[in-house]
N, C-alpha and C positions, 0 to 999 in steps of 0.2 A: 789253818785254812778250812777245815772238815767243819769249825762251829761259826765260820762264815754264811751270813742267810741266805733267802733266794729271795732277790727285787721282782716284784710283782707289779706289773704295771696296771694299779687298782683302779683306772680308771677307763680302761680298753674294753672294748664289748659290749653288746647290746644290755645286757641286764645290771652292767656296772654301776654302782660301786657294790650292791648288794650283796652279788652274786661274789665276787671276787674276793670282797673282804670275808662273805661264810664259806668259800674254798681255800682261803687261805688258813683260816681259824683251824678247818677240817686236817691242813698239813698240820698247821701245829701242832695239833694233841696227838700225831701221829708223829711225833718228832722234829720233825724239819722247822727249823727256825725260820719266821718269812718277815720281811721288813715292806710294808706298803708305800707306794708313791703315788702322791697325786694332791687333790684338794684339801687341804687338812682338817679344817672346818668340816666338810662331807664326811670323812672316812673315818673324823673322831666321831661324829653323830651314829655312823652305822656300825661304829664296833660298842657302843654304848650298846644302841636298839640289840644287838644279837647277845650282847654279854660278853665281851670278849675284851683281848688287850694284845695289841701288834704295834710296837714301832713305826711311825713313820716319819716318810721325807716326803718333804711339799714340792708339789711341781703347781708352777700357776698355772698352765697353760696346756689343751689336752689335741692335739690332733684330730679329728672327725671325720668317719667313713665317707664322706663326703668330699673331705679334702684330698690334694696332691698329695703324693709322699713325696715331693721336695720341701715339704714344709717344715721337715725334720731341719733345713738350713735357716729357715727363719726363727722359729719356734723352738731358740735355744733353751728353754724352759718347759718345751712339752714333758707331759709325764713320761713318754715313752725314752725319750732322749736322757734324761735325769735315771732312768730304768736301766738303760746300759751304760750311764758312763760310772755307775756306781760297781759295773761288774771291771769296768775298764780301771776305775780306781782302785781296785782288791780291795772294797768293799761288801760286796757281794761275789757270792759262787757262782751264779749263774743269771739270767734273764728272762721273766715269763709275758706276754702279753695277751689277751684275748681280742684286740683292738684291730687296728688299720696293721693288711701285713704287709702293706708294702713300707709304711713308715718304720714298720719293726726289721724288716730287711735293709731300709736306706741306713738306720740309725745304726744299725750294727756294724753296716759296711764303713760308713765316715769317723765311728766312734771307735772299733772292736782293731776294724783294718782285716784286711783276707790271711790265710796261711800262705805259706809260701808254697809255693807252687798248685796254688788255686786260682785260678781267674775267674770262675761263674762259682760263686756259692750255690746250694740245693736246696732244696727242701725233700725232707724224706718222711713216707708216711708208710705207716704198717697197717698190714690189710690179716685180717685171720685168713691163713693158710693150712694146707696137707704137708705142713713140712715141720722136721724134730721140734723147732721151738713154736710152731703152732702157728709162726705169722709168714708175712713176706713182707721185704724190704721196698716199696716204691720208689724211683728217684729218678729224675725230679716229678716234684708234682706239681709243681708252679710255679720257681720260681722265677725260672728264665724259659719263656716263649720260643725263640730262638734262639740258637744252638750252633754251635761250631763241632767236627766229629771229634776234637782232641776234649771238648767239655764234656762230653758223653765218656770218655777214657776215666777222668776226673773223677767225675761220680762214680763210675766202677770203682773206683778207689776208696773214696769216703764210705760209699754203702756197704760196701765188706767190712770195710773198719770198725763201723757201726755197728753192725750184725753180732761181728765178734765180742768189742766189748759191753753194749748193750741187751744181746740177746741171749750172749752164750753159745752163738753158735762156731763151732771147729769146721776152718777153712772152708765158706760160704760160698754155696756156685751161686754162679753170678751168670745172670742171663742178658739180651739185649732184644728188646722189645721190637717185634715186623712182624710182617701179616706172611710170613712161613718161616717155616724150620732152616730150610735152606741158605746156606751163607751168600748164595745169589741174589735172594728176597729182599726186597725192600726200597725205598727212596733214598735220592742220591746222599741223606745226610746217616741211616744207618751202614747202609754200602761200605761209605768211607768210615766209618767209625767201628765197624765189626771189626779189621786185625789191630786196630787201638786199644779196643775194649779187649778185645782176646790178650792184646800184650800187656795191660795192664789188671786183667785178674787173672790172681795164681789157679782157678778154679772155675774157666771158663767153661759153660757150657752150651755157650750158639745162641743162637735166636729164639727167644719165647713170644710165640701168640697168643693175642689177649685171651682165648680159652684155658690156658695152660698159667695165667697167672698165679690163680690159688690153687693148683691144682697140685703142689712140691716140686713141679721142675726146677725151681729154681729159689734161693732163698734171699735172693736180690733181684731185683728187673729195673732193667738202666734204658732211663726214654728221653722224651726234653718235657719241657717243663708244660709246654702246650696239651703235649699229650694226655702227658703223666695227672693233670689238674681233671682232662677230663674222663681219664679210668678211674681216679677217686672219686668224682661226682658220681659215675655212674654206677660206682659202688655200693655207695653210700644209696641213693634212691632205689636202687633195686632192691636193696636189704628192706626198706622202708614197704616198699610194695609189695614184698614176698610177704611180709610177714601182717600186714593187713589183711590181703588175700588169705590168709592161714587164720586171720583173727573170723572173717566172716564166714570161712567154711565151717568152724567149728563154733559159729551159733546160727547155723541154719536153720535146724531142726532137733528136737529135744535126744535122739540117738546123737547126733554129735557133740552136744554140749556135756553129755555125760564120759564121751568120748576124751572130751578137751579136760575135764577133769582127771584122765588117769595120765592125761600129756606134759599139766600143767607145769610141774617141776624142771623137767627137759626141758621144755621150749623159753622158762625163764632163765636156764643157763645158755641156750643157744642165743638167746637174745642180748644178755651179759656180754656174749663174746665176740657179735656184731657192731655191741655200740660203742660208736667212735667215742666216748669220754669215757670212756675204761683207760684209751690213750690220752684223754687228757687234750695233747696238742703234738705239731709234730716240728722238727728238728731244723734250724737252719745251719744248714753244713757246711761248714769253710770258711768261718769266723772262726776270729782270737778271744774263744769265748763261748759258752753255753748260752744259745739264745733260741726258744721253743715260741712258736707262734697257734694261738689257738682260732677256734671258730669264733665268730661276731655272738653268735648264740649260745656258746656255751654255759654251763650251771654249774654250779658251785661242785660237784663233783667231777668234773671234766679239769676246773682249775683246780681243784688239790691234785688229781694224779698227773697235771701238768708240774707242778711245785715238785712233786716228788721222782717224776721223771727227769727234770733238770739238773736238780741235784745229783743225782745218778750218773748223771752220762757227765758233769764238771767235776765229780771225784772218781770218776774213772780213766781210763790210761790213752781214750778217743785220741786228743790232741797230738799225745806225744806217737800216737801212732802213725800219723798223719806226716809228721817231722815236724811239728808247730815248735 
């Protein structure tokens, strides 16, 4: 199973196929063996143009950020769909896409099938945090808009799991997301879902406010997916703005740009550790199956530490934790 590849949906994302077959290339010389799906004609052309050599399987047919994700039903030949049924046939370890995520959510659900005792799959995304393994665990971040207070219980569940066997982290507090500390705080859907979430993590520790996300209270924060989509947006842009505003203070005036030179170093590791494709992609939780969903934009280094992250978390002991 371990020299089983990771399917790459090499035609998913804005800069695809380029981008995707030189992320892929990138795992391989890093080990991980990747099989590409999609165009054949295309993606023998572009592993030619980079110099490279990857297996592939033809998908005629590609899905469009423009389209439904019910087209995963028509479009039995999309790439995406040919991308998981080959993790479904134990031919692949796992599933990567940079493409449509909702078609990578529908295809997983119709092909993959849920765990048992999962009703809402997640999405879980890692944010740099003040906590032992340096991140925190988001969940959901999009996948499901509305919410039942037992699917918030659920993802307390997964995102520990997670933690643990992807992170490393021992017995993971686990937070629940309102605007106070207080077990009285909040809308009628955390209310009810606060003694769920408490009864289903061993390592409950109350309610975390969005101040307190990165801050190590908690080394999971369980929300719905509405929310959770727009605390990574606004993550993600603020990182983007801070550090503009950082670029132009320190070429204001020739004291600061000699300044920015004794910073340089620093601020390129601080900047490493903000950018979202250091993670690559992030995780959908509660399929029979390793299936990581990237950005439309992502670049060829975002899909290799997505390939390499997948692999990861489908030879690791996730599922059986879960009771899959």
């Amino acid at each position: 199973m371990s020299d089983l590849p990771v399917a790459l949906d090499a035609m998913g994302g804005d800069h695809a196929p380029k981008e995707t077959v030189a992320g892929a290339l990138l795992a391989a010389r890093e080990g991980v063996p990747v099989v590409l799906v999609g165009d054949p004609e295309r993606l023998a052309a572009e592993l030619k143009a980079q110099g490279g050599e990857l297996p592939i399987v033809p998908a005629k047919e590609v899905i469009g950020m423009h389209e439904s994700a019910t087209e995963v039903r028509r479009k039995r030949d999309a790439s995406i769909n040919v991308t998981v049924r080959l993790v479904k046939e134990g031919k692949a370890l796992a599933a990567v896409s940079m493409g449509h995520s909702g078609a990578t959510m529908a295809a997983a659900l119709f092909i993959l099938g849920r765990v048992k005792g999962i009703e809402r799959p997640a999405i879980l995304a890692e944010l740099p945090a003040d906590t032992p393994s340096g991140k925190v665990h988001l969940i959901d971040a999009g996948a499901n808009a509305d919410v039942r207070p037992a699917h918030l219980a659920a993802f307390a569940r997964m995102g520990a799991a997670y933690a643990e066997q992807m992170s490393g982290v021992e017995n993971p507090r686990v937070g629940l997301l309102s605007i106070g500390e207080e077990a009285s705080k909040g809308n009628q859907l955390v209310l009810a879902a606060y003694p769920l979430v408490e009864k289903a993590a061993e390592n409950f520790v109350g309610n975390v406010e969005g101040r307190d996300i990165m801050s190590g209270k908690a080394d999971v924060v369980v929300t719905d997916g509405f929310t959770g989509n727009v605390v990574l947006k606004l993550a993600e842009g603020e990182a983007k703005t801070i550090f503009r505003w950082i670029k132009e203070a320190l070429a204001r005036d020739l004291k600061a740009k000699l300044g920015a030179l004794l910073v340089k170093d620093a601020l390129k590791g601080l900047a490493a550790r903000m950018d979202p494709a250091e993670y690559g992609a992030m995780p959908l939780l509660g399929v029979q199956g390793a299936v990581f969903i990237g950005h439309g934009a992502s670049d060829r280094r975002a899909v290799k530490n997505a390939v390499l992250r997948a692999r990861k978390l489908a030879r690791s002991d996730f599922l059986h934790a879960l009771g899959a």
